[in-house]
ROGUTI-960131 format. One record per residue: x, y, z of N, C-alpha, C in turn. Coordinates in steps of 0.05 Angstrom, whole numbers, padded with zeros to 5 digits, always signed. Example, Ala and Ser with C-alpha at 12.3 -4.5 7.8 and 13.67 -1.06 7.14 Angstrom:
+00264-00114+00156+00246-00090+00156+00264-00066+00156
+00257-00045+00142+00273-00021+00143+00258+00001+00157
% end
This chain:
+01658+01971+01692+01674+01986+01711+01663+02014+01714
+01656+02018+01736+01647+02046+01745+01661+02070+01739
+01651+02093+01732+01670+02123+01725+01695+02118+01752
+01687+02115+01778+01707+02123+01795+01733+02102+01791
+01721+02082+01787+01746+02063+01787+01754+02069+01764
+01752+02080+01738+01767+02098+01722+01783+02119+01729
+01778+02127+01754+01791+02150+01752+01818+02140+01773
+01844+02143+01768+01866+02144+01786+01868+02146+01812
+01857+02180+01806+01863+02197+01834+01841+02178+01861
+01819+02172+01845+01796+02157+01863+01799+02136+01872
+01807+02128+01853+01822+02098+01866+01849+02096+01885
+01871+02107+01882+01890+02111+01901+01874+02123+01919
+01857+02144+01929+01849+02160+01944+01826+02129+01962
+01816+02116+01949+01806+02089+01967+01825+02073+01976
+01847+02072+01964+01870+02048+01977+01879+02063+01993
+01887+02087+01992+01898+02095+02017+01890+02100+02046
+01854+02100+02038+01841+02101+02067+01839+02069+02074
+01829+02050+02058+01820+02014+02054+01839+01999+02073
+01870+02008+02048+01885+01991+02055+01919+01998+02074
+01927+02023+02059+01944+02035+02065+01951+02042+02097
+01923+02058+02096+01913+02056+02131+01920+02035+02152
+01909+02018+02135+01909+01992+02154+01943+01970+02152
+01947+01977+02138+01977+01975+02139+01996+01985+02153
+01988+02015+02148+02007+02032+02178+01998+02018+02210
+01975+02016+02211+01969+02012+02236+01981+01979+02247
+01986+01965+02218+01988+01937+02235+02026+01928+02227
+02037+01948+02209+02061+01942+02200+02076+01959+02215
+02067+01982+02223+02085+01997+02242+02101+02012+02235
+02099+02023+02213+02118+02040+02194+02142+02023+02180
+02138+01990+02191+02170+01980+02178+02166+01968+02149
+02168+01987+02129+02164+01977+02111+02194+01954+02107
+02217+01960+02110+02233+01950+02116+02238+01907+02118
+02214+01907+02125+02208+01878+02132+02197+01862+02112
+02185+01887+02092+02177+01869+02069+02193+01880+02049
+02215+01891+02042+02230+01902+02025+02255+01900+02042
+02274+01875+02023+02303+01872+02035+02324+01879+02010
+02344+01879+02013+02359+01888+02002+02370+01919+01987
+02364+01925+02015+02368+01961+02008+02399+01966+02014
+02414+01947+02025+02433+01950+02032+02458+01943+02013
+02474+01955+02002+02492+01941+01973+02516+01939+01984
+02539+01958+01994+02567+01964+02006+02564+01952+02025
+02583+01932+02032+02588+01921+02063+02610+01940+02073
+02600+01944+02100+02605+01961+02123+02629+01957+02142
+02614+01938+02156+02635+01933+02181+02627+01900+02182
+02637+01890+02202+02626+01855+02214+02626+01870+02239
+02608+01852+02253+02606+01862+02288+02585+01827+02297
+02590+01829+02321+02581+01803+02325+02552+01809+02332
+02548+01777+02323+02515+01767+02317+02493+01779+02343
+02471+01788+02342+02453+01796+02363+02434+01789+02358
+02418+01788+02373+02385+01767+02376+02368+01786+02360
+02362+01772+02339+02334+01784+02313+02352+01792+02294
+02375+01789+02285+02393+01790+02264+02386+01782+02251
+02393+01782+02220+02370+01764+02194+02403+01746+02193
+02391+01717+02205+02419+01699+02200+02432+01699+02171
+02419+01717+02152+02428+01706+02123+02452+01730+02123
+02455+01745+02140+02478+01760+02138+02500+01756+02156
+02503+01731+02165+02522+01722+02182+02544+01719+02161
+02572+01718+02165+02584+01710+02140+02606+01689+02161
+02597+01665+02148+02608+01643+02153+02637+01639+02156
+02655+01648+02142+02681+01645+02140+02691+01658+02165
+02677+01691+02175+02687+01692+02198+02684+01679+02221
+02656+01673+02219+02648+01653+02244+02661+01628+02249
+02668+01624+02229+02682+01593+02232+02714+01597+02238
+02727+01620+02229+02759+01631+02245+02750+01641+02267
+02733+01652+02283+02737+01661+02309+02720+01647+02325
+02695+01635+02319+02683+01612+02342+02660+01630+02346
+02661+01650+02342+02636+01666+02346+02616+01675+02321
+02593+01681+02323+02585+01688+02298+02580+01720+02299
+02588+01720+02270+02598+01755+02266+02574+01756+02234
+02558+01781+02235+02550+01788+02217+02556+01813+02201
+02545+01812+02170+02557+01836+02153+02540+01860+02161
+02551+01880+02154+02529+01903+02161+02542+01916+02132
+02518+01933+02122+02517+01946+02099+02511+01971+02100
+02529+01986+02078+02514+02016+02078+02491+02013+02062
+02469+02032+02075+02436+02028+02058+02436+02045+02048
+02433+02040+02021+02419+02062+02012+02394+02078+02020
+02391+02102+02023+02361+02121+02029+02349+02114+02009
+02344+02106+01987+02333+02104+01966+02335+02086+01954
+02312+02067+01935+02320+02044+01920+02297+02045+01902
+02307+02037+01880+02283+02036+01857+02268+02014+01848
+02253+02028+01852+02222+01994+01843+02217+01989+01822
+02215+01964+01801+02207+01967+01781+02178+01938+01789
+02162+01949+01772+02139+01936+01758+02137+01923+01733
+02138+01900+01740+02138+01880+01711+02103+01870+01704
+02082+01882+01695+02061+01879+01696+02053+01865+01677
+02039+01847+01680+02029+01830+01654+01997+01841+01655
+01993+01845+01629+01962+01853+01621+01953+01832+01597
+01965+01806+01598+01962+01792+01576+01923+01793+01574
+01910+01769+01554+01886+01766+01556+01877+01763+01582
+01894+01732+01596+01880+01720+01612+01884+01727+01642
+01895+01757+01639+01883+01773+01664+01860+01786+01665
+01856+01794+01642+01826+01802+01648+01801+01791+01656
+01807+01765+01671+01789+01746+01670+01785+01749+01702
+01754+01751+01714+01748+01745+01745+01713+01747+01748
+01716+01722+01763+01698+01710+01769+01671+01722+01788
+01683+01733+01797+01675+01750+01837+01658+01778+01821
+01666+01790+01805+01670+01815+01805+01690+01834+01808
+01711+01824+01812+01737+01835+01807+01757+01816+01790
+01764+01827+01770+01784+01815+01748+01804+01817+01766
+01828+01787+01754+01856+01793+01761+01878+01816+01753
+01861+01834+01734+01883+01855+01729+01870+01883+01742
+01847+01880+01747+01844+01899+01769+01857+01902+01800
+01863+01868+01810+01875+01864+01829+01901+01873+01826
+01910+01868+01804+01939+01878+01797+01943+01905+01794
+01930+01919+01791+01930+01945+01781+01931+01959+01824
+01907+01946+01829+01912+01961+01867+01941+01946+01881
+01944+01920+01874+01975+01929+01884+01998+01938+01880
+01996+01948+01851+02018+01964+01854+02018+01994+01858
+01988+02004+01858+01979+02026+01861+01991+02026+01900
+01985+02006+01916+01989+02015+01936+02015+02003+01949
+02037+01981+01931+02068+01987+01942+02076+02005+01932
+02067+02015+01906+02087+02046+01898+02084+02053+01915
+02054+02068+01920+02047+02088+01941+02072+02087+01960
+02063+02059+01978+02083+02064+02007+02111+02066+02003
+02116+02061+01974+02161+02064+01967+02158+02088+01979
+02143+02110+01954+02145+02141+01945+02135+02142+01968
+02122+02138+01983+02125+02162+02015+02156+02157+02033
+02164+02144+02029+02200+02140+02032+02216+02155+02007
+02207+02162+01991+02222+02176+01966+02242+02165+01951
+02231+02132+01945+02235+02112+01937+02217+02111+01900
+02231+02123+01878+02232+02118+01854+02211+02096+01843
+02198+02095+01825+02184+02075+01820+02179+02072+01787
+02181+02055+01779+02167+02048+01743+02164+02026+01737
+02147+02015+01710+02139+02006+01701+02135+01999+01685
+02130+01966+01672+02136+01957+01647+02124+01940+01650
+02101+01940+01612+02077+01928+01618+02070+01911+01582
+02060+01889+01596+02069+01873+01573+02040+01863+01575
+02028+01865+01544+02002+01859+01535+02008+01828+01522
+02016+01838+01491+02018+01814+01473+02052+01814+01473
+02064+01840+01475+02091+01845+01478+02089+01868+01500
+02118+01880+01498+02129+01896+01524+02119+01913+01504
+02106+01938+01514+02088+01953+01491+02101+01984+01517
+02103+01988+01545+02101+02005+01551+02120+02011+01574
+02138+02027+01574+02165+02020+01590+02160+02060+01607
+02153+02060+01632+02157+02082+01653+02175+02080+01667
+02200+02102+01661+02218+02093+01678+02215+02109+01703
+02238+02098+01723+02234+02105+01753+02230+02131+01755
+02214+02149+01776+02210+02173+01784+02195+02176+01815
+02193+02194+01820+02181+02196+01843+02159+02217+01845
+02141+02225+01866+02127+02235+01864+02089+02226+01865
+02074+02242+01874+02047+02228+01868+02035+02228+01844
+02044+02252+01828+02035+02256+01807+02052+02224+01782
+02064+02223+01786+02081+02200+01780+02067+02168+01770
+02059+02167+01798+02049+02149+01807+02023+02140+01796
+02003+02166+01800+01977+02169+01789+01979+02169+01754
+02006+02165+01746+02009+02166+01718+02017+02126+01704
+02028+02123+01728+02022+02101+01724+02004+02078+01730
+01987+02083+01746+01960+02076+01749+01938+02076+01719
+01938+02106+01717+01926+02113+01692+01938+02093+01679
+01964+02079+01668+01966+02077+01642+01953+02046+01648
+01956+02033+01673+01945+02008+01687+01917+02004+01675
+01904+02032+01684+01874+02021+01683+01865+02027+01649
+01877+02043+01630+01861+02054+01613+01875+02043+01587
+01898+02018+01594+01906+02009+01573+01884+01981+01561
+01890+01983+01534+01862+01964+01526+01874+01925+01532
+01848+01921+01538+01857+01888+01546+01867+01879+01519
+01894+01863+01523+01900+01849+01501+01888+01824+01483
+01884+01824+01462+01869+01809+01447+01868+01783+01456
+01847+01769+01457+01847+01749+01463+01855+01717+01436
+01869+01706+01437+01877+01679+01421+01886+01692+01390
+01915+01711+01410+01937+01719+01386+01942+01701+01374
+01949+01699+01341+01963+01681+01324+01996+01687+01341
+02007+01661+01337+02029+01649+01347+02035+01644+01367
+02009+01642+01390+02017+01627+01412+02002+01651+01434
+02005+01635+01463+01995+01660+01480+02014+01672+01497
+02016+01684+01523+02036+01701+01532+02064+01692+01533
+02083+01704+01536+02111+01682+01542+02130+01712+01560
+02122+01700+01582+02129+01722+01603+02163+01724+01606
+02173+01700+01586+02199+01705+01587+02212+01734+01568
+02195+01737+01549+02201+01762+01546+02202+01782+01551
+02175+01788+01573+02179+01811+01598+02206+01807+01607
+02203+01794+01623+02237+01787+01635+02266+01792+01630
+02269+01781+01597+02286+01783+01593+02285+01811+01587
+02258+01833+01578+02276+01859+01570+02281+01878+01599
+02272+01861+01624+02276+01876+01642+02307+01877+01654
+02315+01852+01651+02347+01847+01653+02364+01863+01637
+02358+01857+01615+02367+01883+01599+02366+01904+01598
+02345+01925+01606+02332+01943+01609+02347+01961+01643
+02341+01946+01671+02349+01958+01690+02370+01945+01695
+02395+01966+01693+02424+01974+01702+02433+01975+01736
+02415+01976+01741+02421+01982+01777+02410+01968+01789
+02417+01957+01808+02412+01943+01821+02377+01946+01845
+02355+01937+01836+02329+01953+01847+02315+01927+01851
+02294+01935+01863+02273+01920+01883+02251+01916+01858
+02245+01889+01844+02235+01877+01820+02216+01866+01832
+02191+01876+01821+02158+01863+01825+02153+01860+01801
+02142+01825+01799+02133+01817+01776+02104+01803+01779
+02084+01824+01771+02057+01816+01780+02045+01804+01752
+02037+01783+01754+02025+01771+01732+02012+01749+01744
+01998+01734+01740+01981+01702+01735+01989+01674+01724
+02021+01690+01708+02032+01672+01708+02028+01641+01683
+02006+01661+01671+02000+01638+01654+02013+01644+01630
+02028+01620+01623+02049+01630+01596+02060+01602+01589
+02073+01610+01570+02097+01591+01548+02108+01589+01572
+02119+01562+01569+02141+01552+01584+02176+01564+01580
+02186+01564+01593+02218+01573+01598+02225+01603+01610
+02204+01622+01619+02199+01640+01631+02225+01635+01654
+02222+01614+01675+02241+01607+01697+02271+01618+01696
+02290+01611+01673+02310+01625+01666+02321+01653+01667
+02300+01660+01659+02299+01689+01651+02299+01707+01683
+02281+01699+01694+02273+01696+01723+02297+01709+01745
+02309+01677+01739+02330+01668+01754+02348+01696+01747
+02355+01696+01724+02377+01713+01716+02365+01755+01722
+02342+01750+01722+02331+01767+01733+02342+01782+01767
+02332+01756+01779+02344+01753+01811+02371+01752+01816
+02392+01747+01796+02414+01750+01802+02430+01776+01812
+02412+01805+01798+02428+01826+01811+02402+01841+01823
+02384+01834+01827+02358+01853+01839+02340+01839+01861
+02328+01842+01870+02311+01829+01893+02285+01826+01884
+02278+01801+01875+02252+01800+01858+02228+01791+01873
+02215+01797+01873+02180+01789+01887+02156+01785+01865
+02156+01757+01871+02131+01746+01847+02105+01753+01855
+02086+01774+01851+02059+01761+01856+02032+01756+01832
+02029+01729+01840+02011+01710+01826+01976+01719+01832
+01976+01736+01811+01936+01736+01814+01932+01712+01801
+01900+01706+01818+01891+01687+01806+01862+01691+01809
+01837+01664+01803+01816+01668+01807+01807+01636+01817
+01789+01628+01836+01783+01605+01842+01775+01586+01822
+01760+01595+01805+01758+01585+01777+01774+01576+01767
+01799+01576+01762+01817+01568+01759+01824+01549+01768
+01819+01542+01788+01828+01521+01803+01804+01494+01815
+01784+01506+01822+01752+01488+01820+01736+01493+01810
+01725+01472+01793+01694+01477+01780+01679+01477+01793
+01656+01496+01791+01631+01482+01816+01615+01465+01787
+01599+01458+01794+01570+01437+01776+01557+01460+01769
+01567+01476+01739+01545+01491+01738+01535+01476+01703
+01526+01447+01699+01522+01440+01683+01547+01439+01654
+01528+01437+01630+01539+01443+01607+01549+01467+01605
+01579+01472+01596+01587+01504+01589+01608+01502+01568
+01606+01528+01549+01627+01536+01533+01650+01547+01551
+01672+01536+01546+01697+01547+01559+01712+01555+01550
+01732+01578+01537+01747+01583+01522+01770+01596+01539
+01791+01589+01525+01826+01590+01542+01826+01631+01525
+01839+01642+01544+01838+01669+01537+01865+01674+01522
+01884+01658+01525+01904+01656+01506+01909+01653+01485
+01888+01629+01480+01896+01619+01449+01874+01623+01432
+01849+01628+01454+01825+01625+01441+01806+01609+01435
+01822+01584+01437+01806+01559+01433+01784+01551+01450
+01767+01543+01446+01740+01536+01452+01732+01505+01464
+01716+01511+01482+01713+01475+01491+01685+01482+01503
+01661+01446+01496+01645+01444+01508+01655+01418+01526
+01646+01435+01548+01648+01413+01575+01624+01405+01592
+01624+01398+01604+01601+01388+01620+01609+01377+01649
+01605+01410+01671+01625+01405+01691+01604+01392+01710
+01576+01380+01697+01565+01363+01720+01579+01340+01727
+01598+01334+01704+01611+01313+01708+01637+01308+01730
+01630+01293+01750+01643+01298+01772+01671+01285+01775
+01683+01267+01750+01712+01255+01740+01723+01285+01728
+01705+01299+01707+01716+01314+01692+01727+01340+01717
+01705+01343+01731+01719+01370+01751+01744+01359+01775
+01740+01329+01778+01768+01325+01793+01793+01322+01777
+01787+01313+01748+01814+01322+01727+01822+01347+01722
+01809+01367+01722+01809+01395+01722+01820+01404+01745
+01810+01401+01774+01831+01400+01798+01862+01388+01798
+01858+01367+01787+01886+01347+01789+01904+01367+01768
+01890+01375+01750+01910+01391+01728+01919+01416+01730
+01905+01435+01752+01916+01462+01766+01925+01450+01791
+01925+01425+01803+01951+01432+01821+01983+01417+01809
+01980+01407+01781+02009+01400+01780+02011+01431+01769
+01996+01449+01752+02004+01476+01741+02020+01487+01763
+02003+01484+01789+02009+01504+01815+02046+01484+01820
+02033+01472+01818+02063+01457+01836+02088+01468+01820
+02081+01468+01789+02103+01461+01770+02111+01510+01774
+02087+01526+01783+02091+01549+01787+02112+01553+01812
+02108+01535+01827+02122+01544+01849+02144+01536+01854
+02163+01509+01832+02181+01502+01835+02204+01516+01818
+02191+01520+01799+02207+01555+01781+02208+01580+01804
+02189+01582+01819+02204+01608+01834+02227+01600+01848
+02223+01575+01867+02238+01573+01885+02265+01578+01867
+02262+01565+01840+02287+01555+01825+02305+01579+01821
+02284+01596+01820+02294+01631+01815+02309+01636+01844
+02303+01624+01863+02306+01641+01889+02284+01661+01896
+02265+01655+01889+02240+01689+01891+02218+01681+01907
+02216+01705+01924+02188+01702+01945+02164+01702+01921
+02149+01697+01938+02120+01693+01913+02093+01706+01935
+02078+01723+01933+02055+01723+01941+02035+01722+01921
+02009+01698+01935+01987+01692+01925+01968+01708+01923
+01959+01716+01917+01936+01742+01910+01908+01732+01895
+01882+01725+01906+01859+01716+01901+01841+01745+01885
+01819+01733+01872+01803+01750+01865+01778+01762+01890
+01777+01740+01908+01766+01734+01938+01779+01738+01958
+01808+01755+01955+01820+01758+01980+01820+01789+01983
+01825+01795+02010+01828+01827+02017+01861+01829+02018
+01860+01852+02006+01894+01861+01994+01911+01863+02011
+01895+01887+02040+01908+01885+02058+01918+01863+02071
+01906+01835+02072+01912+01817+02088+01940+01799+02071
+01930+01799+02050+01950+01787+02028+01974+01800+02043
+01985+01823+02033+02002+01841+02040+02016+01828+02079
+02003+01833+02092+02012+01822+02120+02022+01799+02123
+01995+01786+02100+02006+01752+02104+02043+01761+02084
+02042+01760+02074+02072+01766+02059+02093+01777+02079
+02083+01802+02107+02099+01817+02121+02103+01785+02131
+02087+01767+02144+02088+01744+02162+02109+01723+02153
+02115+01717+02129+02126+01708+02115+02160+01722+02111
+02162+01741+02107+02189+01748+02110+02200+01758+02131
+02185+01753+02156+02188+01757+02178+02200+01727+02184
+02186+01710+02186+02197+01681+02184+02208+01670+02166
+02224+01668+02149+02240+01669+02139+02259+01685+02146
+02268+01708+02154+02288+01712+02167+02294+01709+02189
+02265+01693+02210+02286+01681+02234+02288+01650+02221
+02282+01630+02214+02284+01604+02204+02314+01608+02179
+02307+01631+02161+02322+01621+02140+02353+01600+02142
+02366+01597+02171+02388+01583+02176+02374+01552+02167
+02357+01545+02173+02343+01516+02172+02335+01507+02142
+02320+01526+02128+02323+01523+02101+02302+01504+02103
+02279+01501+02116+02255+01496+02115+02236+01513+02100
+02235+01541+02109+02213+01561+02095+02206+01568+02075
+02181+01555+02062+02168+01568+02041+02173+01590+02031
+02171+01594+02004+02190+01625+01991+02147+01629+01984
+02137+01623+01984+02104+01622+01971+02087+01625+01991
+02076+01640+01999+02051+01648+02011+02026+01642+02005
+02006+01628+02015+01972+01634+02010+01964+01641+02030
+01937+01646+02035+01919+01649+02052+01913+01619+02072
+01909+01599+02053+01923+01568+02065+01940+01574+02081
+01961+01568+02074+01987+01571+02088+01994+01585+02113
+01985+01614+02111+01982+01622+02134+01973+01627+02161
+01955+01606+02155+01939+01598+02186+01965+01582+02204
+01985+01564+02187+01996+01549+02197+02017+01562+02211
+02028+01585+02199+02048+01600+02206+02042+01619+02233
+02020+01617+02243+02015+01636+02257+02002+01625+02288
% end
């Protein structure tokens, strides 16, 4: 890693021209569209109008008067973000030249960013082998650039801890415990962990608005033929010789990250939680849009209860 990408200020100071930029120009200032639930106190009812988010219609009146009537809420000016960051081992892992916890580290460097130019609170809680580092909400740039720093300059967690490898249900659960108010929950990790995480999740989503995003790396998911190789799991540590000329062995290896994938995406839904996909090969900015695209549709569909809560780069050719 280069001095600059060590340094905070340098790095926010590239996302904000890269990506940030290009965000304003194609999002339009509505951050709004990708951050819902700013609104807590119901207001008034007034009847339904064309581009309404149907999920605030409230049925009981519509069905006594024949018309459909939606809630309106007082919004809060302000709402607080929290960061649930996993820095286990097996983020440090990428293929491309960019690790998945570098990827993780620029997006939250650039949703803080865009909260705090709304004067929208932000912190962070960051879980290696355990929850080791808890920033609570604040505002400001200097803030921000403090939690970046602690992103980039904390040491990668050991690889193939005794007693097992990550179990993201413990992030979780101390975040439930932990935030009292009701705030806008980003849980960036990869996702690779002990099973029963989903629970925790769920109960998570019950008083906060949670957004999963999943780094990953293609590796993960296809072997190419690059012969005989040592492979070792960054979790446990354990070690394997494989031999991915073998062309049964690399379609078992496919077949076995997409039930992982499947079995990932049926815990979010289970949670109720949007999910964006996030590649070691994708551009951030686009990620990000594709997600605006996505909760854009979903709030005109959500009556139908067709739409994907999960985003890829796949996926959104179809949507568009």
């Amino acid at each position: 890693m280069s001095t600059s990408k060590r340094d905070p200020e340098a790095l926010l100071r590239r996302l904000e021209w890269t990506v940030l930029r290009r965000l304003d120009g194609q999002l339009h200032g509505d951050y709004r569209t990708l951050f819902r639930g700013f609104g807590l106190d119901l207001a008034d009812l007034r009847e339904y109008q064309f581009h309404d988010d149907v999920r605030r219609i409230d049925w009981n009146v519509t069905a006594r008067l024949q018309t459909p009537y939606v809630r309106e809420y007082h919004e809060d000016r302000e709402v607080a973000a929290w960061f649930l960051v996993d820095l286990s081992a097996s983020v440090g892992f990428g293929s491309t030249g960019q690790t998945k916890r570098m990827l993780a580290t620029e997006f939250v460097a650039v949703i803080a960013r865009l909260l705090g130019r709304h004067g929208n609170a932000v912190g962070a809680m960051v879980y290696g082998d355990r929850v080791d580092t808890v920033i609570p909400p604040r505002t400001g740039r200097r803030h921000l650039l403090h939690i970046v720093d602690r992103l980039m300059s904390r040491p990668q967690a050991p690889e193939g801890r005794r007693g097992g490898g990550t179990d993201l249900g413990v992030l979780m659960r101390s975040a439930a415990e932990l935030i009292k108010r009701r705030s806008l929950v980003f849980v960036v990790s990869d996702f690779i962990s002990e099973p029963g995480w989903g629970r925790h999740l769920a109960r998570l989503a019950q008083r906060n608005e949670v957004i999963a995003l999943r780094v990953h790396d293609p590796l993960e998911s296809q072997l190419p033929d690059l012969g005989l190789l040592v492979v070792q799991d960054a979790e446990t540590g354990e070690q394997m010789f494989v031999d991915t000329h073998d062309r049964g062995f690399r379609q078992r290896f496919a077949e076995a990250a997409e039930r992982r994938e499947a079995l990932l995406l049926q815990q979010l839904a289970q949670a109720g939680v949007d999910a964006l996909e996030l590649s070691t090969t994708d551009s951030l900015a686009d990620a990000i849009l594709r997600f605006s695209d996505l909760r854009k549709q979903r709030s005109r569909l959500a009556g139908g209860g067709t739409m994907p809560r999960h985003l890829s780069a796949a996926a959104a050719g179809a949507l568009r």
